[in-house]
N, CA, C and O atoms as a GROMACS GRO file, in nm:
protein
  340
    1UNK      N    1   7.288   0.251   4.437
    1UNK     CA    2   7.252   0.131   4.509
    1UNK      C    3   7.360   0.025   4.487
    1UNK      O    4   7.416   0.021   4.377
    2UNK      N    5   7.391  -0.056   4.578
    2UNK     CA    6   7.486  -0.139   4.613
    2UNK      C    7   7.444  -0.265   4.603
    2UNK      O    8   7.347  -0.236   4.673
    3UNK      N    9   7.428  -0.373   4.581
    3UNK     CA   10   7.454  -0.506   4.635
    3UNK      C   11   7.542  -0.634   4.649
    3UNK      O   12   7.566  -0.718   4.562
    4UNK      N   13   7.576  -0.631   4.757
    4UNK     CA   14   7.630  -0.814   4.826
    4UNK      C   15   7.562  -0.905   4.815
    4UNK      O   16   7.458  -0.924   4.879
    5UNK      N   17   7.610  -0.977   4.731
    5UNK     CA   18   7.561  -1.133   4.666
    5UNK      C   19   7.632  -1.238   4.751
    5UNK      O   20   7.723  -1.232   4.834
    6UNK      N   21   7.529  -1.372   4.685
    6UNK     CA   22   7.631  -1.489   4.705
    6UNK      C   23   7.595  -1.554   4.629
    6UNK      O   24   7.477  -1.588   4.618
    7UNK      N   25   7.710  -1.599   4.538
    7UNK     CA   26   7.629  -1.728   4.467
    7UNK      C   27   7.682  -1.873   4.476
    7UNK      O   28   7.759  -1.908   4.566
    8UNK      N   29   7.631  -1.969   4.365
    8UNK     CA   30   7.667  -2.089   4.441
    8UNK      C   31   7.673  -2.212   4.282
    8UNK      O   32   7.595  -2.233   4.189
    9UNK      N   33   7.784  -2.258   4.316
    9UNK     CA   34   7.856  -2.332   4.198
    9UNK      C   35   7.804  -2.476   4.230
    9UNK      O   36   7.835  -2.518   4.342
   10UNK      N   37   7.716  -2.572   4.134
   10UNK     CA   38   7.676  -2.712   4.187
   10UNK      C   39   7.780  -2.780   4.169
   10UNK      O   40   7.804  -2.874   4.244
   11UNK      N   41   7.870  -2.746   4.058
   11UNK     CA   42   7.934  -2.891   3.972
   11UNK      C   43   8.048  -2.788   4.093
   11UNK      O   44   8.110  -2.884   4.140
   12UNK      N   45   8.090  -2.699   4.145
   12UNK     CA   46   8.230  -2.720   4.256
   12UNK      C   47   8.177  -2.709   4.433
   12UNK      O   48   8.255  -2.694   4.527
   13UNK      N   49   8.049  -2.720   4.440
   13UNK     CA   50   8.000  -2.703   4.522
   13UNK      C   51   8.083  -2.629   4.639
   13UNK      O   52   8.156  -2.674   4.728
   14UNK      N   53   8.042  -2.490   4.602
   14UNK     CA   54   8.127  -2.378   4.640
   14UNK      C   55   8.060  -2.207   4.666
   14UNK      O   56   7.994  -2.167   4.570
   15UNK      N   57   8.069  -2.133   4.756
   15UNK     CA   58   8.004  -2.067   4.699
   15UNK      C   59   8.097  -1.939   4.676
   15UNK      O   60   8.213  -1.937   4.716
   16UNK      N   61   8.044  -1.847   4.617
   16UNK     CA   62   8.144  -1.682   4.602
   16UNK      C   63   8.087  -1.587   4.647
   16UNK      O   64   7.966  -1.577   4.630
   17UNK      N   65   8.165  -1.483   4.722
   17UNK     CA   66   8.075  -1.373   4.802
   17UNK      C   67   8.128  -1.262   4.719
   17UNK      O   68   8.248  -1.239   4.706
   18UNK      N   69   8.056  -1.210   4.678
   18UNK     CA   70   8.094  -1.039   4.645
   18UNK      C   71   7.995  -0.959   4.640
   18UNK      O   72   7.889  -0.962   4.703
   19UNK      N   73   8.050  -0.850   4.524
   19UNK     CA   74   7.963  -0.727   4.582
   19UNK      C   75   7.945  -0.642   4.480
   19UNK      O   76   8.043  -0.648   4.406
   20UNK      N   77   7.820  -0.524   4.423
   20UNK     CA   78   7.913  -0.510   4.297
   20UNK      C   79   7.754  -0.386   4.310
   20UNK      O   80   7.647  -0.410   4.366
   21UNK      N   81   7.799  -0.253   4.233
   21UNK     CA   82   7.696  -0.134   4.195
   21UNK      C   83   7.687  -0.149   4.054
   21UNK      O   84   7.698  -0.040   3.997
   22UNK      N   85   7.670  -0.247   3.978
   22UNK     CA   86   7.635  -0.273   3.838
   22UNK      C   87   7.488  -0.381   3.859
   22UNK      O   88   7.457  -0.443   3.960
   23UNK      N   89   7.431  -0.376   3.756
   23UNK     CA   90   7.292  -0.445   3.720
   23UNK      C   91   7.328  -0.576   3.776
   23UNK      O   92   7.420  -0.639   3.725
   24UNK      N   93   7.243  -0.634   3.904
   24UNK     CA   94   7.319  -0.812   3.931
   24UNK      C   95   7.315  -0.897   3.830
   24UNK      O   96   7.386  -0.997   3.833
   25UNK      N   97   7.209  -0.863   3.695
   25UNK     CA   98   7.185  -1.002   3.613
   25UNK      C   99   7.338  -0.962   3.526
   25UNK      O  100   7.421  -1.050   3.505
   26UNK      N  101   7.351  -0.860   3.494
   26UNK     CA  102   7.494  -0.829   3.395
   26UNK      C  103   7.584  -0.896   3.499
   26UNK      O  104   7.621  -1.003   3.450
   27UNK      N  105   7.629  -0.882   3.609
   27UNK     CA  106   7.715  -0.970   3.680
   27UNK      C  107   7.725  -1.046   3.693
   27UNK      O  108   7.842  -1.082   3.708
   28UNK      N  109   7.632  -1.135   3.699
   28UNK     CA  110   7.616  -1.283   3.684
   28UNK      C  111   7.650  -1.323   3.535
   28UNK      O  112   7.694  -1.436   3.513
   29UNK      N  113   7.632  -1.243   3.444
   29UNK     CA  114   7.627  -1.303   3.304
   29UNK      C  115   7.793  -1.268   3.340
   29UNK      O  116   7.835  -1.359   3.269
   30UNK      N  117   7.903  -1.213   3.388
   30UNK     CA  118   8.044  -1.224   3.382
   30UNK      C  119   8.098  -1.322   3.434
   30UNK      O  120   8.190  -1.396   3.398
   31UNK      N  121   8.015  -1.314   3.547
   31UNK     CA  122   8.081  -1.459   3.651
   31UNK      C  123   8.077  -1.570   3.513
   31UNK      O  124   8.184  -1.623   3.483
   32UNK      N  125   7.987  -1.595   3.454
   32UNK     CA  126   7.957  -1.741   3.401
   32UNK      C  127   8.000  -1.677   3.248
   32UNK      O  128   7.952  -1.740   3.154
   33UNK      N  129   8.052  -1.606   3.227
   33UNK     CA  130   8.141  -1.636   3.116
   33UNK      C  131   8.260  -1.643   3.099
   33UNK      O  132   8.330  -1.564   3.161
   34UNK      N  133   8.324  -1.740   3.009
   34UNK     CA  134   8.473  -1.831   3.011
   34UNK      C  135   8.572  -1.675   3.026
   34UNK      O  136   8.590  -1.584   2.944
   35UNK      N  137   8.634  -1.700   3.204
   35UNK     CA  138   8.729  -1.592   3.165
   35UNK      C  139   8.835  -1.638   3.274
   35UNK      O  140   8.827  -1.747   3.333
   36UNK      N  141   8.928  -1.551   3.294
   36UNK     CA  142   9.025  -1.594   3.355
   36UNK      C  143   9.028  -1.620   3.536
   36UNK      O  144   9.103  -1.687   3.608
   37UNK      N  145   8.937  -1.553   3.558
   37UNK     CA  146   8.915  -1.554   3.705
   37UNK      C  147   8.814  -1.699   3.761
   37UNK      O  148   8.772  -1.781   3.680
   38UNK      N  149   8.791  -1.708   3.905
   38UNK     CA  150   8.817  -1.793   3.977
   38UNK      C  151   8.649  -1.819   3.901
   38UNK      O  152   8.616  -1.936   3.884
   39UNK      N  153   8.595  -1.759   3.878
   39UNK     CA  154   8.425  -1.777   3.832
   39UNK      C  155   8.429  -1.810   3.728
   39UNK      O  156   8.331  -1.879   3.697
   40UNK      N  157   8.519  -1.789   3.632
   40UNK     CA  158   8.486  -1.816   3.481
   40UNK      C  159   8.536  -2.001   3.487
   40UNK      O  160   8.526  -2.062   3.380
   41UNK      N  161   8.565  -2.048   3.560
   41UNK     CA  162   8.563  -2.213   3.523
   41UNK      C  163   8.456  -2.292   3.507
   41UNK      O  164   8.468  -2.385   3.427
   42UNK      N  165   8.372  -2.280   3.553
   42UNK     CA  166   8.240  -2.345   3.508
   42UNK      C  167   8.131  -2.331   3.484
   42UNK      O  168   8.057  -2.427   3.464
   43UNK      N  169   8.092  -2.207   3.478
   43UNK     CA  170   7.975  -2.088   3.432
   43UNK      C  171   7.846  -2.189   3.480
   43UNK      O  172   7.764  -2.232   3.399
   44UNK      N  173   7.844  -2.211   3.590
   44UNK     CA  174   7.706  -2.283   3.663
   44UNK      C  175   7.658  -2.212   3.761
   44UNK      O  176   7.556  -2.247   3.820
   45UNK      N  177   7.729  -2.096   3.793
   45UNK     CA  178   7.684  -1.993   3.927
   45UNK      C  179   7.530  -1.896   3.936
   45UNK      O  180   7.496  -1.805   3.860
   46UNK      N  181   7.464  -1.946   4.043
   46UNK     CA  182   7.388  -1.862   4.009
   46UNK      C  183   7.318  -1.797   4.192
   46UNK      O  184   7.360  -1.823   4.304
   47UNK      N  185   7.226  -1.730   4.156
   47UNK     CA  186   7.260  -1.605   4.311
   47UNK      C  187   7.197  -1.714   4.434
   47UNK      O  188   7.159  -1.828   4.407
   48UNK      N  189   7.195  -1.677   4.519
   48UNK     CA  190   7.125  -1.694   4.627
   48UNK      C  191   7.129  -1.667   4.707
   48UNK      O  192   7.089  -1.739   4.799
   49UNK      N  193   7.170  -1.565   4.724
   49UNK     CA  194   7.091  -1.442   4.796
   49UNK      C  195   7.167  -1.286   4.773
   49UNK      O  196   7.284  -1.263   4.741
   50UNK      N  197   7.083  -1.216   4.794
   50UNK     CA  198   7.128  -1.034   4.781
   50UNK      C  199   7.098  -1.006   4.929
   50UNK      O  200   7.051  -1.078   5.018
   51UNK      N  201   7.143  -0.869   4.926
   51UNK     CA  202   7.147  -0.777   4.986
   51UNK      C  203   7.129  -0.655   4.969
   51UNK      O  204   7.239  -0.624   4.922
   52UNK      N  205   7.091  -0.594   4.972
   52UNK     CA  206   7.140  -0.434   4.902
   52UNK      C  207   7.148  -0.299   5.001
   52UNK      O  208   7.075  -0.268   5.095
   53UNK      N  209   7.257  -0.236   4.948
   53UNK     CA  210   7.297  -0.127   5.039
   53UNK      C  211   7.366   0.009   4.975
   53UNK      O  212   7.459   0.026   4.896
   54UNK      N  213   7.278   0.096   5.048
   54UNK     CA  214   7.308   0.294   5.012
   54UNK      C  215   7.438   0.313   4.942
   54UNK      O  216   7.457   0.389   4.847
   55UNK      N  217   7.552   0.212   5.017
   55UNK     CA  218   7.703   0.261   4.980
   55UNK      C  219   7.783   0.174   4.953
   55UNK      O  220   7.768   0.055   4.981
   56UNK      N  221   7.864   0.217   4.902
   56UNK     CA  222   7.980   0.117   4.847
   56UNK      C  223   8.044   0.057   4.996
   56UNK      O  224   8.035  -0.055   5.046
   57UNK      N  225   8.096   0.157   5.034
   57UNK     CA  226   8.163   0.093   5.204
   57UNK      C  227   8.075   0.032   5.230
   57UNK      O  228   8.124  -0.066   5.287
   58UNK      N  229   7.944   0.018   5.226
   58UNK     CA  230   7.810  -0.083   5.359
   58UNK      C  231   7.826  -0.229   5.292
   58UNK      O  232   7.851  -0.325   5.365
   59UNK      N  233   7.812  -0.247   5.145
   59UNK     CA  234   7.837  -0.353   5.065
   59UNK      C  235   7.930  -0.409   5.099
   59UNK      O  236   7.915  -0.512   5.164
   60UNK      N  237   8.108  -0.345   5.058
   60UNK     CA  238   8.181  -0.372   5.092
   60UNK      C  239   8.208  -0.434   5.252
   60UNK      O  240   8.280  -0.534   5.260
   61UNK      N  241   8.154  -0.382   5.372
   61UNK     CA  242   8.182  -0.417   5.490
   61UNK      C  243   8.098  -0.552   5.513
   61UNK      O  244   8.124  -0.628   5.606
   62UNK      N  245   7.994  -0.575   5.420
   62UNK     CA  246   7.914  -0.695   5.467
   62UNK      C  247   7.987  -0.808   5.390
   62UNK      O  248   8.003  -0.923   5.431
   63UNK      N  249   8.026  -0.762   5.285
   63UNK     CA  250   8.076  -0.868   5.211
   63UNK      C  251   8.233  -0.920   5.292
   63UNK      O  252   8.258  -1.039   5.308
   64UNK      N  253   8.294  -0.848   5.319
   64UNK     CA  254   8.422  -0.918   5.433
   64UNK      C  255   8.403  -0.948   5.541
   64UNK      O  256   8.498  -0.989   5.608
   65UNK      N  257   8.251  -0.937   5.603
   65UNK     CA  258   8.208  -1.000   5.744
   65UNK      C  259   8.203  -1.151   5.735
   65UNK      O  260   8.244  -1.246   5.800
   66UNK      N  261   8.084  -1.114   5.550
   66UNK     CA  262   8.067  -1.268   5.538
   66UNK      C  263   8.158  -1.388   5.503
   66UNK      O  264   8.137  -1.505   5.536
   67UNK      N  265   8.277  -1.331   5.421
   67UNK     CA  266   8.394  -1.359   5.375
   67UNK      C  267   8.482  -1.439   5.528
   67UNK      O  268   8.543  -1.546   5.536
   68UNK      N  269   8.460  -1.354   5.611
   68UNK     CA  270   8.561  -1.350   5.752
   68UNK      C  271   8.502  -1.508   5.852
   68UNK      O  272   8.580  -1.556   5.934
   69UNK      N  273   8.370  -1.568   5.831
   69UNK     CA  274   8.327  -1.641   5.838
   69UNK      C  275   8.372  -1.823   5.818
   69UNK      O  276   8.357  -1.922   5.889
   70UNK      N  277   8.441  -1.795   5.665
   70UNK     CA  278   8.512  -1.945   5.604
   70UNK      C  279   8.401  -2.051   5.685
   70UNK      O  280   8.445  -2.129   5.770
   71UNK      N  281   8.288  -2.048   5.660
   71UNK     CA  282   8.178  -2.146   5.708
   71UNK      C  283   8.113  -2.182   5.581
   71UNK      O  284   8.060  -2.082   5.531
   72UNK      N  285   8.095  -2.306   5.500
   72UNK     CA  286   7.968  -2.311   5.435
   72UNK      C  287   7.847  -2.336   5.536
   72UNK      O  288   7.741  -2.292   5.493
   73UNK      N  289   7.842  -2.391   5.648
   73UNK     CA  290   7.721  -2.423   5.683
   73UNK      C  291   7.655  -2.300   5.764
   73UNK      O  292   7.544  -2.287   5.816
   74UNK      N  293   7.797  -2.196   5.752
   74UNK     CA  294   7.701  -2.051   5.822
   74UNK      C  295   7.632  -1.961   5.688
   74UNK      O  296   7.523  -1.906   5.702
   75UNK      N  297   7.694  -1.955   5.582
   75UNK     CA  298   7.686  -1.922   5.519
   75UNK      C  299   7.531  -1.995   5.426
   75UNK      O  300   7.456  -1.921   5.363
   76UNK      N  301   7.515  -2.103   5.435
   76UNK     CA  302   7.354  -2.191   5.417
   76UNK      C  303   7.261  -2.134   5.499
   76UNK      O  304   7.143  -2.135   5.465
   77UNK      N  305   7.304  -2.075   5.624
   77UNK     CA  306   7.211  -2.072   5.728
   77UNK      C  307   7.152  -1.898   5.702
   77UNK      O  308   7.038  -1.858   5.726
   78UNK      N  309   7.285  -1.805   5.637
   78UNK     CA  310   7.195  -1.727   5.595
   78UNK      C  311   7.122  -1.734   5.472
   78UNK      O  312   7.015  -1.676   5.458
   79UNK      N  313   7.168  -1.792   5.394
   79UNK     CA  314   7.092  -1.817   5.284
   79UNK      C  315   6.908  -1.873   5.294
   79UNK      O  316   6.803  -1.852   5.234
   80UNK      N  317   6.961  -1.958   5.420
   80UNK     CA  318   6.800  -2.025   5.437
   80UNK      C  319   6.768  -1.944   5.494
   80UNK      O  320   6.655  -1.959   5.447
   81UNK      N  321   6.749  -1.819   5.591
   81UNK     CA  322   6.694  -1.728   5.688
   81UNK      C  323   6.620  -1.665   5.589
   81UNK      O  324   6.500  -1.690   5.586
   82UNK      N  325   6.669  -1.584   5.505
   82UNK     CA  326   6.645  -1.534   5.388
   82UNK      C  327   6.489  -1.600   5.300
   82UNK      O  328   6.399  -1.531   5.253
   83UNK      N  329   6.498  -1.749   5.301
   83UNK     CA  330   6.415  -1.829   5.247
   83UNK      C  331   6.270  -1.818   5.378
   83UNK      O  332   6.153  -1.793   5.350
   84UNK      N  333   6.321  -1.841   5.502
   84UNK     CA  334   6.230  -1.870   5.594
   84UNK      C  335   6.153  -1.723   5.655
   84UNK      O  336   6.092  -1.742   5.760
   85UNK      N  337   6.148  -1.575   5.600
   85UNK     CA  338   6.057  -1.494   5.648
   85UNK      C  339   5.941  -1.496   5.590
   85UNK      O  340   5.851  -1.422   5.629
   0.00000   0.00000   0.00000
C-alpha cells in the first residue's frame, strides 16, 4: 500500500506534497525531525490529507499531478473536499 500526502507548515505557511510506502506516522516523525532537507526546518508539519494507492507508480503519478498544479488555493480546495463528504 502506497500513500500521497500533504502536509502543511503554520510557522512557513506552506505546504509539501509527497508520497511514501512506509508507516505515514514514521514519516511524519522524519519530516519534523532537525535534518537537512527542506522539512527538517521547522518540525511543525503535520498531514492533511492522504490518499492511498495499490502502487508505487499510482502514488507517484498523483503526487506530480498535484505538484504540477503550483496553486495553494487549489491545493486547500482539495484538502477541504476531503473535509466536506
Amino acid at each position: 500500500m502506497w500513500t500521497f500526502y500533504i502536509l502543511y507548515s503554520s510557522i512557513l505557511n506552506l505546504f509539501y506534497i509527497g508520497f511514501t510506502g512506509d508507516e505515514l506516522t514514521e514519516r511524519l516523525r522524519r519530516h519534523n525531525s532537525n535534518h537537512q532537507g527542506f522539512t527538517g526546518k521547522k518540525g511543525d508539519w503535520e498531514i492533511k490529507f492522504t490518499e492511498t494507492y495499490n502502487t508505487k507508480a499510482e502514488a507517484y503519478q498523483r503526487e506530480q499531478e498535484v505538484k504540477k498544479w503550483k496553486s495553494h488555493k487549489l491545493i486547500e480546495k482539495l484538502i477541504g473536499s476531503a473535509h466536506s463528504d
